[in-house]
Structure formats: structure tokens, C-alpha cells
N, C-alpha and C positions, 0 to 999 in steps of 0.2 A: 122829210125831216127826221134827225135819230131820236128814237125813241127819248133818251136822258139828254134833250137841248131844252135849253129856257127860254119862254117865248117871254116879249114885252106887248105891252097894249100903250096906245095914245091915245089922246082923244084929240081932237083940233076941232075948236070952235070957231064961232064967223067965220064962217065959209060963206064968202056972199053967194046967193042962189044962182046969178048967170054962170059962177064957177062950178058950182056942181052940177047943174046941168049939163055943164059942157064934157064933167066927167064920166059924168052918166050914158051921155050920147056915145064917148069912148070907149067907155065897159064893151054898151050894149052891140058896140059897129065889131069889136075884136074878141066878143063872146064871153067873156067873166064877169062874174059879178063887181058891182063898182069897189067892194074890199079886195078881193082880189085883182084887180087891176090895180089900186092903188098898193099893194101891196108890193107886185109885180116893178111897179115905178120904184118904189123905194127903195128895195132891195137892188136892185140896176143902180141907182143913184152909188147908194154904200160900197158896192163892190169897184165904182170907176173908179179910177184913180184922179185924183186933185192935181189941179194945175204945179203947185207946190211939188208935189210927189212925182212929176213928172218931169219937171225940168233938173230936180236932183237927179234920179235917174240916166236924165240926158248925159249931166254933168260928171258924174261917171262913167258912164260909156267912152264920153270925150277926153275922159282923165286916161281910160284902159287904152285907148288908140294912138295917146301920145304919147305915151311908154313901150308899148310895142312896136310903137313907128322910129323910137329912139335908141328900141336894143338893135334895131335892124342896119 
């Protein structure tokens, strides 16, 4: 991480127990600590792209293919 980034902190309460166990079991089976695994999840999460964000995307693609297909 660069030195001058700003980190955030959450907290997330009721966590029911079977759920964290099971996060636990998951840290402990792929090796990090259960902050770091969940850390790991979030940051994945943030960086996918949204359903949303992707079918506009499409929508442009499909916009640039029928103008090209149209100067041709």
C-alpha cells in the first residue's frame, strides 16, 4: 500500500457465530488471518465490476460495432 493512502476501519456487529466460524475455517484452510481474508473478500468485491457497470459497458461495445459495421 503507498505510503500517503488512507486506510478506513469498519466494524460489523451480529455476526452470528456459525457465520464466523465458517469464516474462520476459511482464513485458517487458505492461510491469513481471518482480517486478512476478509479483507482480501472486500477488496475483490470493490474492485468487480457491478452488474450495472457492465451491461453499460456491453452497451457501448455494441454501440462501437454498429458504427463500424455501418461505415463499412
Amino acid at each position: 500500500m503507498p505510503q500517503n493512502a488512507i486506510t478506513s476501519s469498519i466494524t460489523i456487529r451480529n455476526i452470528p457465530d456459525e457465520t464466523m466460524s465458517s469464516l474462520k475455517v476459511r482464513a485458517a484452510q487458505t492461510g491469513p488471518s481471518p482480517h486478512d481474508y476478509l479483507l482480501e473478500l472486500i477488496t475483490r468485491e470493490a474492485q468487480q465490476a457491478t452488474l450495472a457497470e457492465t451491461a453499460e459497458r456491453t452497451q457501448r461495445y455494441a454501440r462501437a460495432l454498429r458504427k463500424e459495421h455501418a461505415s463499412q
